[in-house]
C-alpha positions in Angstrom: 48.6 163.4 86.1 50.2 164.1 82.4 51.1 161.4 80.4 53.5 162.4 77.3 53.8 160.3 74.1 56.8 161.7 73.4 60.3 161.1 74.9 61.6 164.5 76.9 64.5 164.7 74.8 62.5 165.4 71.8 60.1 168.2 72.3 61.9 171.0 73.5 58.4 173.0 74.8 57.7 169.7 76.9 60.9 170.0 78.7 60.3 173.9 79.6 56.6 172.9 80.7 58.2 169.9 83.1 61.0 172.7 84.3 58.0 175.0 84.9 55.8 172.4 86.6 59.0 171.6 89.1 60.0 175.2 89.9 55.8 176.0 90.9 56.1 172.4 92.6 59.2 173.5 94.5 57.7 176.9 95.8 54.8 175.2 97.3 53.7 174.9 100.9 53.4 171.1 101.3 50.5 171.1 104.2 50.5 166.8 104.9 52.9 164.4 103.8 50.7 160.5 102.8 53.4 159.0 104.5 55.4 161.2 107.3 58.5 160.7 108.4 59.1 158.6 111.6 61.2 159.9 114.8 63.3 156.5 114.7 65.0 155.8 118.1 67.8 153.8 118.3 69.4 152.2 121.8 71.7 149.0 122.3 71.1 149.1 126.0 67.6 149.1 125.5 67.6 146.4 123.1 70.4 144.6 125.4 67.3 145.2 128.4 64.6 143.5 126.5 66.8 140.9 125.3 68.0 140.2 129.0 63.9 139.2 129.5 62.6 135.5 129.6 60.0 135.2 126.5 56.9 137.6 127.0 54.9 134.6 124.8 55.6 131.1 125.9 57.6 131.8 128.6 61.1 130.2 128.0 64.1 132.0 130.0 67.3 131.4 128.3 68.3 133.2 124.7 65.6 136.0 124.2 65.5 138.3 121.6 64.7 142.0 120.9 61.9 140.7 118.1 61.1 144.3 116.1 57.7 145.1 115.0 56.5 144.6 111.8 54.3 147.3 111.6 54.3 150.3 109.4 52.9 152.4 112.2 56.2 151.6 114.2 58.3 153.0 111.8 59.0 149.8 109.6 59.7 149.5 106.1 61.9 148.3 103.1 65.0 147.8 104.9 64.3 149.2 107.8 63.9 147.9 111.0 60.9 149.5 113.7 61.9 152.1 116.1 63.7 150.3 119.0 61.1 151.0 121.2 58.6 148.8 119.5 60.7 146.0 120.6 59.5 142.5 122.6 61.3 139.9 124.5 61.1 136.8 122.4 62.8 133.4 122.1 64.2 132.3 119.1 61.7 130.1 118.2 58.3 132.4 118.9 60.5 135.3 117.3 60.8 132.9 114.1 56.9 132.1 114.2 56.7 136.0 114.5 59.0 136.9 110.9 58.7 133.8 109.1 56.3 131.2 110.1 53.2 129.9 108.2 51.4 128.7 111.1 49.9 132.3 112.2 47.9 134.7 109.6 48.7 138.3 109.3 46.3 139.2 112.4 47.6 136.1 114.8 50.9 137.8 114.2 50.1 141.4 115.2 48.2 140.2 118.0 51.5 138.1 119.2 53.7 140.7 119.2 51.0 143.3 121.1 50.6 141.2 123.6 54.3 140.4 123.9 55.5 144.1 123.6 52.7 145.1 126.3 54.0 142.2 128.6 58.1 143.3 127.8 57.4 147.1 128.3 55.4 146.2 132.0 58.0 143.9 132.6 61.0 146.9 132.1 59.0 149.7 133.7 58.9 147.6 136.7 62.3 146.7 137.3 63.3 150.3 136.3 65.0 148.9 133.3 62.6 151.5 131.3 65.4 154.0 130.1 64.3 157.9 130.5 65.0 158.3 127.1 63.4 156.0 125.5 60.2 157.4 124.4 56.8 155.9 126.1 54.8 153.7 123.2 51.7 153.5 125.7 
């Protein structure tokens, strides 16, 4: 990495080097990206399905959630929600513990919602609620 002294609007050779250094960048074959972009899927009946499930954690039957992943590797980031097929039945109150309770540590918390999204997508796939189109996380 180059690190200039001098502000760009100064040095009139820095500013052709930079405009070279962009036009080489732009004709080069980028081969792997660090972070590649995710296939997001998006569905309101699916979400509507996992909802419509009692709690996969503790249980409770009334008011379920579609609780998101909070994983990177499910497509979350700043702002953005997982890919809707990363999604598990929880209850208000385990979905809470999930995003922002102080009880669990990082691990607990991924290991939750595994367990919960395991239990929601064997739950759908056996009463055919498992949408064609919604791509297969297992």
């Amino acid at each position: 990495m180059l690190i200039y002294s001098k502000p760009v609007s100064q040095d009139q050779s820095l500013r052709d080097t930079l405009r070279k250094q962009k036009t080489t960048f732009d004709h080069m074959e980028i081969k792997s990206l660090k972070y590649p972009k995710f296939p997001y899927f998006r569905s309101t009946t699916h979400l509507r399905n996992v909802a419509s499930l009692p709690c996969q954690w503790c249980g409770m039957d009334d008011g379920c959630q579609a609780a998101h992943s909070n994983m990177a590797e499910h497509g979350k980031g700043r702002g953005i929600k997982a890919s809707d097929e990363y999604t598990a039945a929880l209850c208000q109150t385990c979905h809470y513990q999930l995003d922002q309770g102080s009880k669990l540590s990082k691990q607990e918390r991924q290991d939750m919602w595994t367990e919960a999204h395991k239990r929601t997508y064997n739950k759908l796939k056996s009463l055919g609620l498992w949408s064609k189109d919604v791509p297969m996380p297992y």
